[in-house]
PyMOL Python script that loads the backbone (N, CA, C, O; Angstrom):
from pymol import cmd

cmd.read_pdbstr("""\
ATOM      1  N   UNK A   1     104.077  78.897 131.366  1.00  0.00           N
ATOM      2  CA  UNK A   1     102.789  79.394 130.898  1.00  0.00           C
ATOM      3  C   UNK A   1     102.994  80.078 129.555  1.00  0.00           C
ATOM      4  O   UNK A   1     103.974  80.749 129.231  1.00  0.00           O
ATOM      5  N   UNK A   2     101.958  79.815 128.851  1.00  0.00           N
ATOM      6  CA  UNK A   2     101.912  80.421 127.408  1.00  0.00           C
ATOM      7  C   UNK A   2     101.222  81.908 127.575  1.00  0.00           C
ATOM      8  O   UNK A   2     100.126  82.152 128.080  1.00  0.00           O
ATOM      9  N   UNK A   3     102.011  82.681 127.104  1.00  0.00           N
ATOM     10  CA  UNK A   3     101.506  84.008 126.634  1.00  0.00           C
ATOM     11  C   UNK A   3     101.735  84.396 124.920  1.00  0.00           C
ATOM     12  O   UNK A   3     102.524  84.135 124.011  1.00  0.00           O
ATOM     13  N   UNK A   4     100.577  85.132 125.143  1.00  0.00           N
ATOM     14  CA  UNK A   4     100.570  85.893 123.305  1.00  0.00           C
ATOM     15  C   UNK A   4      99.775  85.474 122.596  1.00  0.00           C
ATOM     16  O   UNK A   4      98.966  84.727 123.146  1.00  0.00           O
ATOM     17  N   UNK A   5      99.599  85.693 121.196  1.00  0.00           N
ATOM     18  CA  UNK A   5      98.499  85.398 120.544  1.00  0.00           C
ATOM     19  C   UNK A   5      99.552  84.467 119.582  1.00  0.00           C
ATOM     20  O   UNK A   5     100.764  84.663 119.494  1.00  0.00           O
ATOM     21  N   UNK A   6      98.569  83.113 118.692  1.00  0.00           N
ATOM     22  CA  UNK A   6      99.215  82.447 117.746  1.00  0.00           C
ATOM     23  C   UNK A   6      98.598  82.099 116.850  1.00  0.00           C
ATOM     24  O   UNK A   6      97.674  81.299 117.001  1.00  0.00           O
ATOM     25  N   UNK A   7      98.795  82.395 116.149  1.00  0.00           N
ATOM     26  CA  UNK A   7      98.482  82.489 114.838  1.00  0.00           C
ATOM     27  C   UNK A   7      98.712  81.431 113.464  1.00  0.00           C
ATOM     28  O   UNK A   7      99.395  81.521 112.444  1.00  0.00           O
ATOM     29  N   UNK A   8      97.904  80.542 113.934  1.00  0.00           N
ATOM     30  CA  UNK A   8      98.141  79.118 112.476  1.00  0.00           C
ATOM     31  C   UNK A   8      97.629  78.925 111.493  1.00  0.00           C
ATOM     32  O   UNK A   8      96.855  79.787 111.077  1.00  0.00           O
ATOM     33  N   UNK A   9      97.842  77.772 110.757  1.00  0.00           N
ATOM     34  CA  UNK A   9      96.906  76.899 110.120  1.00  0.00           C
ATOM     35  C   UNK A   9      95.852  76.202 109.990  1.00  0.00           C
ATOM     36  O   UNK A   9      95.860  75.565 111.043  1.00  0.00           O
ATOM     37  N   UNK A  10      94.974  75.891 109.441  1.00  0.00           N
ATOM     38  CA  UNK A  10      93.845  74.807 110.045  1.00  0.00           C
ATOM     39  C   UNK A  10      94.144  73.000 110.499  1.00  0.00           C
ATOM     40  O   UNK A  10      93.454  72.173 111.096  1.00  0.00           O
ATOM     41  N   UNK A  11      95.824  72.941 109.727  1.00  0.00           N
ATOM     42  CA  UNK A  11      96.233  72.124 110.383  1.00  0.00           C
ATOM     43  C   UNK A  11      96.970  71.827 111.173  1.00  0.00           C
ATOM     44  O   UNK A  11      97.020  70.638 111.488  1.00  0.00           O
ATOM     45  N   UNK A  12      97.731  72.663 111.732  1.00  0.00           N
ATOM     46  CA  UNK A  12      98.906  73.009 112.743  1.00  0.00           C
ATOM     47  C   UNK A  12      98.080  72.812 114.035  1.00  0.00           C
ATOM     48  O   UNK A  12      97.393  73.755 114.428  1.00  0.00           O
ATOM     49  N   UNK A  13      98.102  71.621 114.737  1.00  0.00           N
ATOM     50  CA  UNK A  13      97.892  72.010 116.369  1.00  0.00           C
ATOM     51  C   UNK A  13      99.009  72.100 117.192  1.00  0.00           C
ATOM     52  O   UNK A  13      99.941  71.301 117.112  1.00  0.00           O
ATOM     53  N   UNK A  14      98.964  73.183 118.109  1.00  0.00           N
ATOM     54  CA  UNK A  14      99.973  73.642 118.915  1.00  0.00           C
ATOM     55  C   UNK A  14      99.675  73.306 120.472  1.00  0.00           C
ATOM     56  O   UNK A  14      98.840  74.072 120.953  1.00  0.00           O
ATOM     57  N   UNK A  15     100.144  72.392 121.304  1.00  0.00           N
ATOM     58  CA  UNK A  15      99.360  71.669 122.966  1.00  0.00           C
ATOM     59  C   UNK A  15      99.976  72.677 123.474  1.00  0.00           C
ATOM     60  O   UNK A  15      99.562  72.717 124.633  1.00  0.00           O
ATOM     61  N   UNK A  16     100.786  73.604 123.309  1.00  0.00           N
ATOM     62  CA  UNK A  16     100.803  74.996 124.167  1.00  0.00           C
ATOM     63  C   UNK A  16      99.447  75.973 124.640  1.00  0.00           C
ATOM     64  O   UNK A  16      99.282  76.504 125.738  1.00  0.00           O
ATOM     65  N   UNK A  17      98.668  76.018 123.603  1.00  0.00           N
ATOM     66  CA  UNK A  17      97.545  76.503 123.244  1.00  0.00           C
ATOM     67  C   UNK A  17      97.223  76.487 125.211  1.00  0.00           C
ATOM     68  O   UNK A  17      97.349  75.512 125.951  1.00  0.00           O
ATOM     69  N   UNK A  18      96.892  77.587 125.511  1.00  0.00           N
ATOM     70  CA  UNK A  18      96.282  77.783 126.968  1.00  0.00           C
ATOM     71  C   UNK A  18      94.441  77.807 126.501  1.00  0.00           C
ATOM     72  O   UNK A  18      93.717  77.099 127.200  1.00  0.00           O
ATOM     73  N   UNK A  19      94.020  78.321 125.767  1.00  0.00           N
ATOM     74  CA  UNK A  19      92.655  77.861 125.016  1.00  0.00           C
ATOM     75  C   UNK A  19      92.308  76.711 124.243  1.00  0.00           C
ATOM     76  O   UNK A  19      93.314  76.276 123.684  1.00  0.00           O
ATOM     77  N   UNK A  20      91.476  76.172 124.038  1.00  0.00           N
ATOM     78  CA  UNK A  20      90.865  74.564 123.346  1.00  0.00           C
ATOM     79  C   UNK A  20      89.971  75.000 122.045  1.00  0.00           C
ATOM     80  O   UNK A  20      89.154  74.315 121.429  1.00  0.00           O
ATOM     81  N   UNK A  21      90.365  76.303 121.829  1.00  0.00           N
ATOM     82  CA  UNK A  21      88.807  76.335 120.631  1.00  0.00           C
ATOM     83  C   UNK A  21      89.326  75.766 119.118  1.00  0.00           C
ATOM     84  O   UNK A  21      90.545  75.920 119.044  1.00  0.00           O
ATOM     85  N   UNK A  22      88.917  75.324 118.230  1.00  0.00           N
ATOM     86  CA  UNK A  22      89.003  74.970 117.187  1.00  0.00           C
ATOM     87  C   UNK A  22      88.390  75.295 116.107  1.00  0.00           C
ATOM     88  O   UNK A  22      87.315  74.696 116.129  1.00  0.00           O
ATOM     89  N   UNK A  23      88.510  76.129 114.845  1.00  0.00           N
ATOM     90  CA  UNK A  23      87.908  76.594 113.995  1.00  0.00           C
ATOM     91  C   UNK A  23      88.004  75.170 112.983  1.00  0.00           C
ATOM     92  O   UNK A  23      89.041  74.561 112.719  1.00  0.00           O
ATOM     93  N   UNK A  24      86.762  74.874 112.560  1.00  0.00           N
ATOM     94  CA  UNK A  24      86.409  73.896 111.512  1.00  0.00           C
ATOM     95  C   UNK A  24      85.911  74.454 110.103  1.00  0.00           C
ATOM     96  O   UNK A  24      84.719  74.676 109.887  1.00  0.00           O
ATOM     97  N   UNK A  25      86.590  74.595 109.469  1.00  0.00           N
ATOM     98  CA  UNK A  25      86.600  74.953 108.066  1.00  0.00           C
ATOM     99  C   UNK A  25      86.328  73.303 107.083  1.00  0.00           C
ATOM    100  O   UNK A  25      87.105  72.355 107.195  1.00  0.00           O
ATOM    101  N   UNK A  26      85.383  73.291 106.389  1.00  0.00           N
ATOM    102  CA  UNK A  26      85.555  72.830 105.609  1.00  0.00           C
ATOM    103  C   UNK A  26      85.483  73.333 104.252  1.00  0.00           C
ATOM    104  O   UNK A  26      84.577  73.953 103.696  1.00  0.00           O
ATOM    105  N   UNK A  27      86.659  72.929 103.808  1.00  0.00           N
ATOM    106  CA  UNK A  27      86.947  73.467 102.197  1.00  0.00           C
ATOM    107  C   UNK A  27      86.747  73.440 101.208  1.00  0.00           C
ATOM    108  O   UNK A  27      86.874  74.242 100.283  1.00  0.00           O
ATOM    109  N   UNK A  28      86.194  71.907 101.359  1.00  0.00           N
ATOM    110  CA  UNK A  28      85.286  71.719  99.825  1.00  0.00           C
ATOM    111  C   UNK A  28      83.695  71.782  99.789  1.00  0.00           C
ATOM    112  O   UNK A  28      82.907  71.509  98.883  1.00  0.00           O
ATOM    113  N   UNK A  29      83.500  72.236 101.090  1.00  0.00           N
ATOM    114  CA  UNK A  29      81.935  72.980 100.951  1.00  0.00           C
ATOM    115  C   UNK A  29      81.882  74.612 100.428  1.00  0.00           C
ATOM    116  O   UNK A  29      80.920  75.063  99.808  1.00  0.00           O
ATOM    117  N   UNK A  30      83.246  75.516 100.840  1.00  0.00           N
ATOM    118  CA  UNK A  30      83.343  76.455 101.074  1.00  0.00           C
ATOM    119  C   UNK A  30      83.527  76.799  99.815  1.00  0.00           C
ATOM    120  O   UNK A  30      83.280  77.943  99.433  1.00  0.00           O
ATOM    121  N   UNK A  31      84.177  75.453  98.673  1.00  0.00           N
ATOM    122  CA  UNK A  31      84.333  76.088  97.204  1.00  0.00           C
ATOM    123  C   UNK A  31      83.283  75.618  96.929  1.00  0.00           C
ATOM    124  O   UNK A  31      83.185  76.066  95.787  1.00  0.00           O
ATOM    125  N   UNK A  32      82.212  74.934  97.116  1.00  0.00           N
ATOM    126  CA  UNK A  32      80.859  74.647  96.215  1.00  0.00           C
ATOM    127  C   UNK A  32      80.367  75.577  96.462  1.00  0.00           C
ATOM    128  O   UNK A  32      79.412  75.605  95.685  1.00  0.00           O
ATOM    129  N   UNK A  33      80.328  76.765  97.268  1.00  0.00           N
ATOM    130  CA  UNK A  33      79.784  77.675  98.208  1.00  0.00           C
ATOM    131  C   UNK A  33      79.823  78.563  97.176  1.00  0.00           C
ATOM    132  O   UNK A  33      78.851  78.988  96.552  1.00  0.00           O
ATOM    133  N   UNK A  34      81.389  78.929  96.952  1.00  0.00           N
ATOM    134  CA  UNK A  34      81.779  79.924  96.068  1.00  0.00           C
ATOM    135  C   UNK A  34      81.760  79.361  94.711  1.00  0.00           C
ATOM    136  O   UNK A  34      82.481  80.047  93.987  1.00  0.00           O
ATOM    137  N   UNK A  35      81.343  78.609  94.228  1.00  0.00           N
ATOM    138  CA  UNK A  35      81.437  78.197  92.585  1.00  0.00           C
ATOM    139  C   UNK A  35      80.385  78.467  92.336  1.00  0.00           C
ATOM    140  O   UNK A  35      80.241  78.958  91.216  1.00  0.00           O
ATOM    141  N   UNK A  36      78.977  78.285  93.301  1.00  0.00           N
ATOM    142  CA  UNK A  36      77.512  78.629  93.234  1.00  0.00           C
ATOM    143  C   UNK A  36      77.293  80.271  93.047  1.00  0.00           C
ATOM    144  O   UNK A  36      76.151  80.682  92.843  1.00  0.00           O
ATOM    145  N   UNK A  37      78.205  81.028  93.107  1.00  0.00           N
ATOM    146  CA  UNK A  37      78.076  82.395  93.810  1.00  0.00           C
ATOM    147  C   UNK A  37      77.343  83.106  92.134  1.00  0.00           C
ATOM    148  O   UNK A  37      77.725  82.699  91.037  1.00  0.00           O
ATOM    149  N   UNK A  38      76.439  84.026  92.291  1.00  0.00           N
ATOM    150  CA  UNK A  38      76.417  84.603  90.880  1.00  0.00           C
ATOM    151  C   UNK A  38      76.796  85.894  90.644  1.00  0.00           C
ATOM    152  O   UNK A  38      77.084  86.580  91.624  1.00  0.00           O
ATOM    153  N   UNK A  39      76.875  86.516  89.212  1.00  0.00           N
ATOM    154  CA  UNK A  39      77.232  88.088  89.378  1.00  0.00           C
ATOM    155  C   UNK A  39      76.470  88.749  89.894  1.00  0.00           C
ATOM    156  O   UNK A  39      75.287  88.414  89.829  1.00  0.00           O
ATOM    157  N   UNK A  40      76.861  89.984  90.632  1.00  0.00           N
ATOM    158  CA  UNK A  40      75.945  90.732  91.367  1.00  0.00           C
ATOM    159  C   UNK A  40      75.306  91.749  89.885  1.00  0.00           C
ATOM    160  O   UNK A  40      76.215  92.252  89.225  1.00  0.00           O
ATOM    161  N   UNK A  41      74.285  91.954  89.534  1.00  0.00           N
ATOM    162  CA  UNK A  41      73.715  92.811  88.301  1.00  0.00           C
ATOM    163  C   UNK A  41      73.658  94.218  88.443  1.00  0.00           C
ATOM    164  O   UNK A  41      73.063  94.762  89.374  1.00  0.00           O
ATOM    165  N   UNK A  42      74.279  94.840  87.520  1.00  0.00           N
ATOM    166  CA  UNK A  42      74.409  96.290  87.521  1.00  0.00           C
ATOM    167  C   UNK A  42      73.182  96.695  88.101  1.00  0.00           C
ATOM    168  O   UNK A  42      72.125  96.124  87.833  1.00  0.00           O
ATOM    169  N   UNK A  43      73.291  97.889  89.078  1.00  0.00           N
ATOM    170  CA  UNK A  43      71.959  98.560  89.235  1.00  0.00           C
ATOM    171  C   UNK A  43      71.551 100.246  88.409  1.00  0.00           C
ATOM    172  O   UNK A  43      70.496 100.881  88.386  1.00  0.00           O
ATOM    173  N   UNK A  44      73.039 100.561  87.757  1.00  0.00           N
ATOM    174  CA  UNK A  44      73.201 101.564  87.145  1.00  0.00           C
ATOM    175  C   UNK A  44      74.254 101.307  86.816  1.00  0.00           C
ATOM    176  O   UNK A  44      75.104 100.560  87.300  1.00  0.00           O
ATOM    177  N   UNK A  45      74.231 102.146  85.661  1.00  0.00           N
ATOM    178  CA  UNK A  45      74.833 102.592  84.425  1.00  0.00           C
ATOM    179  C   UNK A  45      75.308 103.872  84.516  1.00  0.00           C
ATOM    180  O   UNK A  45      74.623 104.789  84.968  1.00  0.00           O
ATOM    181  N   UNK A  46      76.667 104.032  84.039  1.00  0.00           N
ATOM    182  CA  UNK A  46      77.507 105.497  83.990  1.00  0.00           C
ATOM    183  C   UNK A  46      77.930 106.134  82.557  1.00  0.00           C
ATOM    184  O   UNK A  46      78.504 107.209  82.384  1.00  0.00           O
ATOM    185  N   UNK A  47      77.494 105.184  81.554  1.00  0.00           N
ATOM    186  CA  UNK A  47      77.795 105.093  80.623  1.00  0.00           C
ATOM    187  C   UNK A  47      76.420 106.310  79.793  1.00  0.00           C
ATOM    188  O   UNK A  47      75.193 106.352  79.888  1.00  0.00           O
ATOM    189  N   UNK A  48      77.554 107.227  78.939  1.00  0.00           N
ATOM    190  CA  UNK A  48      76.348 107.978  78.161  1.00  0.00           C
ATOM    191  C   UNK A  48      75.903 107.680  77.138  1.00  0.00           C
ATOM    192  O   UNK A  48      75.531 106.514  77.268  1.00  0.00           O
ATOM    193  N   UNK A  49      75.664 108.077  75.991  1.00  0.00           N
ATOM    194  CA  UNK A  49      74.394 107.526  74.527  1.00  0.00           C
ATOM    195  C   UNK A  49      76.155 106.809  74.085  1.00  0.00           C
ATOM    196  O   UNK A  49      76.235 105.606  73.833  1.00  0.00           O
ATOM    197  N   UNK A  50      77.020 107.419  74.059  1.00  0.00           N
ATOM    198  CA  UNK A  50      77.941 107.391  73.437  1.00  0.00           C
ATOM    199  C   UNK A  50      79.034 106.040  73.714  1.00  0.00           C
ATOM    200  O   UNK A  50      79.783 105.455  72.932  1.00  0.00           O
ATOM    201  N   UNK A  51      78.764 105.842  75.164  1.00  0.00           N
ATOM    202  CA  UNK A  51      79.508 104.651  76.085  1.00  0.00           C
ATOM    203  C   UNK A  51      80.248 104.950  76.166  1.00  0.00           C
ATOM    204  O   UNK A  51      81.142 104.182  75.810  1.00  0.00           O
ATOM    205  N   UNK A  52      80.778 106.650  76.818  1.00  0.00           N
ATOM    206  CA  UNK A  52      81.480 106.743  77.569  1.00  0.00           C
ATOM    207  C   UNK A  52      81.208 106.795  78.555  1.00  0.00           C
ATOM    208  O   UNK A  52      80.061 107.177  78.786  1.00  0.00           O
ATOM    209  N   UNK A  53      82.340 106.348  80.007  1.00  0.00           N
ATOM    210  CA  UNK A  53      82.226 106.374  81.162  1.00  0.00           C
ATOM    211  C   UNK A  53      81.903 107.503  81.863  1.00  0.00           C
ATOM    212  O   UNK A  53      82.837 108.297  81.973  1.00  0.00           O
ATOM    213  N   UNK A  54      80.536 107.920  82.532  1.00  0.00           N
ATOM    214  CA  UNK A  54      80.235 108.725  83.267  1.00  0.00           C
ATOM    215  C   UNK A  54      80.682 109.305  84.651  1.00  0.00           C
ATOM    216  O   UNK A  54      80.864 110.504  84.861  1.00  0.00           O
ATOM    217  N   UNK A  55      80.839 108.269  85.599  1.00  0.00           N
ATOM    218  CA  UNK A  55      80.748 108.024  86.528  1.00  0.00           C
ATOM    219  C   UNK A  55      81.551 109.219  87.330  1.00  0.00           C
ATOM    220  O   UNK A  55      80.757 109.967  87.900  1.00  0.00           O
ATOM    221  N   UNK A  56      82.745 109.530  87.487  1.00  0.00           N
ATOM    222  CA  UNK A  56      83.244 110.794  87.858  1.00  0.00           C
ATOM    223  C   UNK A  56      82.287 111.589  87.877  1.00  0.00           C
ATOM    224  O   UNK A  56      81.601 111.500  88.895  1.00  0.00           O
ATOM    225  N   UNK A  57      81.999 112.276  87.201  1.00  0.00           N
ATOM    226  CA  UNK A  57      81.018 112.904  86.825  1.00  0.00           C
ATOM    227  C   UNK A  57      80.314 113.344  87.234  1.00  0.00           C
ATOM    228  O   UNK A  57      80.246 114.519  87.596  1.00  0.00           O
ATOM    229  N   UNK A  58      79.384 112.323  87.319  1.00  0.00           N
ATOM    230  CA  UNK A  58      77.965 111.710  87.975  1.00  0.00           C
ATOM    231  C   UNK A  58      78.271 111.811  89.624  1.00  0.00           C
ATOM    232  O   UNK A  58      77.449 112.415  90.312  1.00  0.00           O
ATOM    233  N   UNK A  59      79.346 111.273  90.196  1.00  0.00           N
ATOM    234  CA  UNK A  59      79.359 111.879  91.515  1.00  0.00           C
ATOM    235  C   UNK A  59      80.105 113.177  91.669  1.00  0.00           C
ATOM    236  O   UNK A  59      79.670 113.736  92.676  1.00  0.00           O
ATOM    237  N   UNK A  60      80.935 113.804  91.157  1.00  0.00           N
ATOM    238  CA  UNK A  60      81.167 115.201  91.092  1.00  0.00           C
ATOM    239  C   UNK A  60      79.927 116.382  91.252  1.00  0.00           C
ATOM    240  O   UNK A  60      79.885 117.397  91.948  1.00  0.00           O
ATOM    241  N   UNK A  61      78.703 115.645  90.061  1.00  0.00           N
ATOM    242  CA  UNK A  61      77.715 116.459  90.170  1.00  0.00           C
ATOM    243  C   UNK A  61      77.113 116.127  91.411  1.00  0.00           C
ATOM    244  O   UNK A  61      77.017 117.082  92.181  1.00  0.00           O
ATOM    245  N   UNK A  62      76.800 115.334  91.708  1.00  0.00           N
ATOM    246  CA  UNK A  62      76.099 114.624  92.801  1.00  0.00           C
ATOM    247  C   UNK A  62      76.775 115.134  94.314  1.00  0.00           C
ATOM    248  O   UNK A  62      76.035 115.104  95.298  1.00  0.00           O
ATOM    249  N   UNK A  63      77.782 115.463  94.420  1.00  0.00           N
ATOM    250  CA  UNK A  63      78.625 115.448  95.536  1.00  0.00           C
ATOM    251  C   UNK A  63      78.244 117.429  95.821  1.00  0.00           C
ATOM    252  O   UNK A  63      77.637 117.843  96.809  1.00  0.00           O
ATOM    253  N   UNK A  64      78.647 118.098  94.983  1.00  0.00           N
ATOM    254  CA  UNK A  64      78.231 119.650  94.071  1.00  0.00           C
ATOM    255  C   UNK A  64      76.969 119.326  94.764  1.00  0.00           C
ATOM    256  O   UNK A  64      77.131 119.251  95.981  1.00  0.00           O
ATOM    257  N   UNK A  65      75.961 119.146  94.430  1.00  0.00           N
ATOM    258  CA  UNK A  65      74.786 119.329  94.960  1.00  0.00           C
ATOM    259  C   UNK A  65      74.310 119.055  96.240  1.00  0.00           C
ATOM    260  O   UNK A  65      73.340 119.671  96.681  1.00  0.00           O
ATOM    261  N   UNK A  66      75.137 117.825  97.163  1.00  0.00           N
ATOM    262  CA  UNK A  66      74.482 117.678  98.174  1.00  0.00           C
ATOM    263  C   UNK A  66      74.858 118.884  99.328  1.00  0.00           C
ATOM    264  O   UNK A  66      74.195 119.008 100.358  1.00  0.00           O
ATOM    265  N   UNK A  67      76.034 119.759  98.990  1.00  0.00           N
ATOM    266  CA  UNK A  67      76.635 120.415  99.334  1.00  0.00           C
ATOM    267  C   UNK A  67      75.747 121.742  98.800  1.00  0.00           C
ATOM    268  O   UNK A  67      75.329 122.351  99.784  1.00  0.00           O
ATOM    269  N   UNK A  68      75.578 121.998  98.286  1.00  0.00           N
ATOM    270  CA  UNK A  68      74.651 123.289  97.908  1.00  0.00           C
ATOM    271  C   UNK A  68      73.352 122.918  98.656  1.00  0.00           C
ATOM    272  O   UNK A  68      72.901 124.033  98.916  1.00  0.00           O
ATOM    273  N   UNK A  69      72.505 122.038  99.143  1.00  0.00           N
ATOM    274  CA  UNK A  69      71.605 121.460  99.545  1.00  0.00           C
ATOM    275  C   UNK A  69      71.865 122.072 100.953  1.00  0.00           C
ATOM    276  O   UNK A  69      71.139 123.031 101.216  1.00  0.00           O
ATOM    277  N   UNK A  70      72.918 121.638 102.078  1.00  0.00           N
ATOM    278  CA  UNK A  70      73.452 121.865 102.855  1.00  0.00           C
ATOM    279  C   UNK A  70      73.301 123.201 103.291  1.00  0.00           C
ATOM    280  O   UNK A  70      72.555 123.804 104.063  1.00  0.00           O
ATOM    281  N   UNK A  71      74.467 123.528 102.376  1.00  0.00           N
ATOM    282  CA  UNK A  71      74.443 125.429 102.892  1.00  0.00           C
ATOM    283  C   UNK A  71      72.912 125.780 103.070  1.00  0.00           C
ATOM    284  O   UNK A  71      72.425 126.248 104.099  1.00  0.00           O
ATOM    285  N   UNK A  72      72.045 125.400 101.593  1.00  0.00           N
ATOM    286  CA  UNK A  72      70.352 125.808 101.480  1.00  0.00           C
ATOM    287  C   UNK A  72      69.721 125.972 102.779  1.00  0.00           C
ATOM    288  O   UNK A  72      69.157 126.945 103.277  1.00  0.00           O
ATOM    289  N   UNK A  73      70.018 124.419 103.354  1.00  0.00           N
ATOM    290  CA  UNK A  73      69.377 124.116 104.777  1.00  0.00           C
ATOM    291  C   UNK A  73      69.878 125.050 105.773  1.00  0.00           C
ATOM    292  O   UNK A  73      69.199 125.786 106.490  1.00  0.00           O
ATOM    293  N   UNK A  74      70.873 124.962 105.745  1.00  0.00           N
ATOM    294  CA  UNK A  74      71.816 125.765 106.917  1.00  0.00           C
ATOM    295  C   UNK A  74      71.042 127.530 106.982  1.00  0.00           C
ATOM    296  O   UNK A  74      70.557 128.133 107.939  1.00  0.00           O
ATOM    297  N   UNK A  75      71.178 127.860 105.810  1.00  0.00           N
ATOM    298  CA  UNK A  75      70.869 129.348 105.435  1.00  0.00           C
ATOM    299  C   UNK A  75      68.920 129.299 105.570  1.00  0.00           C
ATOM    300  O   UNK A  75      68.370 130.359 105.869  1.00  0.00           O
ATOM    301  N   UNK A  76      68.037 128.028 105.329  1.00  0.00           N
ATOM    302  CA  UNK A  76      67.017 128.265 105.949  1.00  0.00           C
ATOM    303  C   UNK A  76      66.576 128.194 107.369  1.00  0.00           C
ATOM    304  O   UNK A  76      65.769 128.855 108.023  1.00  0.00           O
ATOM    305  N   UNK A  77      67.336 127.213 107.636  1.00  0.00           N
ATOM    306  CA  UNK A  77      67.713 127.676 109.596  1.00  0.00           C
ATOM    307  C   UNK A  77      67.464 128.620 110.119  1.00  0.00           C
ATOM    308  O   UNK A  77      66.425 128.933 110.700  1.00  0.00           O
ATOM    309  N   UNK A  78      68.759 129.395 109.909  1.00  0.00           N
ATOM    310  CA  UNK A  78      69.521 130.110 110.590  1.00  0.00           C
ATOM    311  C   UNK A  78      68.431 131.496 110.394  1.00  0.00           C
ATOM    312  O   UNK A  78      68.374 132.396 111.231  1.00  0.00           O
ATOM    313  N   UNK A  79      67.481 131.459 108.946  1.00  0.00           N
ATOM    314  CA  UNK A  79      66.621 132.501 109.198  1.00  0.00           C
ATOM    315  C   UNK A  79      65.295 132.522 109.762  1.00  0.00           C
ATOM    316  O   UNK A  79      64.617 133.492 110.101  1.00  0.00           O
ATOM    317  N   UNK A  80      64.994 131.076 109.813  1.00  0.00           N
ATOM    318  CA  UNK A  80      64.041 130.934 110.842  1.00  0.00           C
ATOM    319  C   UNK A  80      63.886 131.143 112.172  1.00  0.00           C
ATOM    320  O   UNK A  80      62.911 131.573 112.787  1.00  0.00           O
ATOM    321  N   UNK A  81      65.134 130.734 112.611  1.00  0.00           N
ATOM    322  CA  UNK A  81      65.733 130.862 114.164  1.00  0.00           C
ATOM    323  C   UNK A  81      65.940 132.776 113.914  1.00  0.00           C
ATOM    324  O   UNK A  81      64.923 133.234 114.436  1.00  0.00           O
ATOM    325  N   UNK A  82      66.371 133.385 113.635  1.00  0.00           N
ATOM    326  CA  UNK A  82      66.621 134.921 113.701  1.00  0.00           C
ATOM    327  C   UNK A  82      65.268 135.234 113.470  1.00  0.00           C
ATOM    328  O   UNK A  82      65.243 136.387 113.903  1.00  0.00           O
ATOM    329  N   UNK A  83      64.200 135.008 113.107  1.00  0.00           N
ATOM    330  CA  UNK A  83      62.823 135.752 112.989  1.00  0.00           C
ATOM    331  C   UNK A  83      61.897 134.693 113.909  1.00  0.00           C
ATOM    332  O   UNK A  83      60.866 134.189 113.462  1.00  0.00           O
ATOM    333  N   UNK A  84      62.363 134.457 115.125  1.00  0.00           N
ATOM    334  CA  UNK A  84      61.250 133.659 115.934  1.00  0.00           C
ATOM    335  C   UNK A  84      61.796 134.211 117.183  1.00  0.00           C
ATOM    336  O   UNK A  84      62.791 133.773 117.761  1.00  0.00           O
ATOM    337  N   UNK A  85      61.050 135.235 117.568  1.00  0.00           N
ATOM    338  CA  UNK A  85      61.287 135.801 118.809  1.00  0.00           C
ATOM    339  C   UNK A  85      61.904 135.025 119.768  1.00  0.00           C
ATOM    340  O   UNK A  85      63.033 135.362 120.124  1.00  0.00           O
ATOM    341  N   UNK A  86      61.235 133.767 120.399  1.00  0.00           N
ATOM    342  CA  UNK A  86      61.519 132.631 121.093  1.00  0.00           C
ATOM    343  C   UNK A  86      62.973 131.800 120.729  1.00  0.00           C
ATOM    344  O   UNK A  86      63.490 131.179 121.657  1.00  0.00           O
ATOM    345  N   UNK A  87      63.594 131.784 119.476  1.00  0.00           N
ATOM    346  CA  UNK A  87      64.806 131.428 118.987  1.00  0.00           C
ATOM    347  C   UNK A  87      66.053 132.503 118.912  1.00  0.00           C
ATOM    348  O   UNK A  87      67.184 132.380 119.383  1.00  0.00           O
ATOM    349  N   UNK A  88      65.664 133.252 118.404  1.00  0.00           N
ATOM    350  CA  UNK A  88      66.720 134.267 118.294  1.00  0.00           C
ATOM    351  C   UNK A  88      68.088 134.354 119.369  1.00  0.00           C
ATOM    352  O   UNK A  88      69.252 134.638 119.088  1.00  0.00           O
ATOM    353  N   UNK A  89      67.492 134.003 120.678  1.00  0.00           N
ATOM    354  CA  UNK A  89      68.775 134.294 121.303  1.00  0.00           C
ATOM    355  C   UNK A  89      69.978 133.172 121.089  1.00  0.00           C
ATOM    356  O   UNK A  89      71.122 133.397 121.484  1.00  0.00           O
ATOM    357  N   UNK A  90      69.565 131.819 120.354  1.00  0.00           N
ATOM    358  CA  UNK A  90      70.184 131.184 119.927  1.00  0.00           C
ATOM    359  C   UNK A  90      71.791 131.385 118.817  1.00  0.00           C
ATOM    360  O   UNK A  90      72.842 130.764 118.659  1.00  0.00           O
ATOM    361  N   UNK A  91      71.193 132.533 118.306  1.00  0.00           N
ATOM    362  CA  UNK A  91      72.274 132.957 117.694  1.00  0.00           C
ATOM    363  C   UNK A  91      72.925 133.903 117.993  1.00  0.00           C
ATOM    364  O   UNK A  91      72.381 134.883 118.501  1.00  0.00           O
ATOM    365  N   UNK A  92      74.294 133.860 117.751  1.00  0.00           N
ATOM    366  CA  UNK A  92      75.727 134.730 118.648  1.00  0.00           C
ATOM    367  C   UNK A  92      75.647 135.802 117.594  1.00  0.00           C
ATOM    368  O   UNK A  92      75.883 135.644 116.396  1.00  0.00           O
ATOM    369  N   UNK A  93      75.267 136.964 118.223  1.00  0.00           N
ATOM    370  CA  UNK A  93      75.391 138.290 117.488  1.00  0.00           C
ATOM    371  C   UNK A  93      76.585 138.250 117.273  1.00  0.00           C
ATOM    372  O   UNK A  93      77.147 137.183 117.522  1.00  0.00           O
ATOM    373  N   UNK A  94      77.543 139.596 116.641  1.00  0.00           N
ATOM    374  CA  UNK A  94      78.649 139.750 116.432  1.00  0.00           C
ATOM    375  C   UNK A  94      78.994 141.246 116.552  1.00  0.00           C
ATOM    376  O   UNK A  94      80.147 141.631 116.362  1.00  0.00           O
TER     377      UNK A  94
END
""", "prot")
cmd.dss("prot")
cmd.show_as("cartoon", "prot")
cmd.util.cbc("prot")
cmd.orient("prot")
């Protein structure tokens, strides 16, 4: 009995094979496939007046802010819940 996994070619058949499945690739559809393919088009630009590369940057700032956003939320929470009679016990005195 065959055990293990095996791992071929598309032309290598192996009659050990305890399974019958057959992957059918064809190859010269698969390059008309990919010769058809087009560029995907910028959706943005990182580049400043100057054409230098932004992009660092641009998510540095971006990253900076979603994080200040965060705490914002967190810190409007946490004072809503402390001034709602009905919430309050939610939070662990100290």
């Amino acid at each position: 009995m065959f055990v293990g996994a095996v791992s071929d070619n598309f032309e290598e058949r192996i009659e050990q094979k305890i399974f019958h499945a057959e992957i059918v690739v064809d190859n010269e559809a698969v390059a008309r496939e990919v010769k058809a393919y087009k560029e995907i088009p910028d959706m943005a630009t990182f580049d400043d007046k100057d054409g230098n590369d932004t992009m660092r940057e641009e998510i540095e700032r971006n990253y900076n802010q979603v994080k200040e956003d965060v705490k914002q939320i967190v810190a409007d929470e946490l004072a809503r819940i402390e001034s709602d009679p009905q919430l309050q016990h939610l939070i662990k005195k100290e």
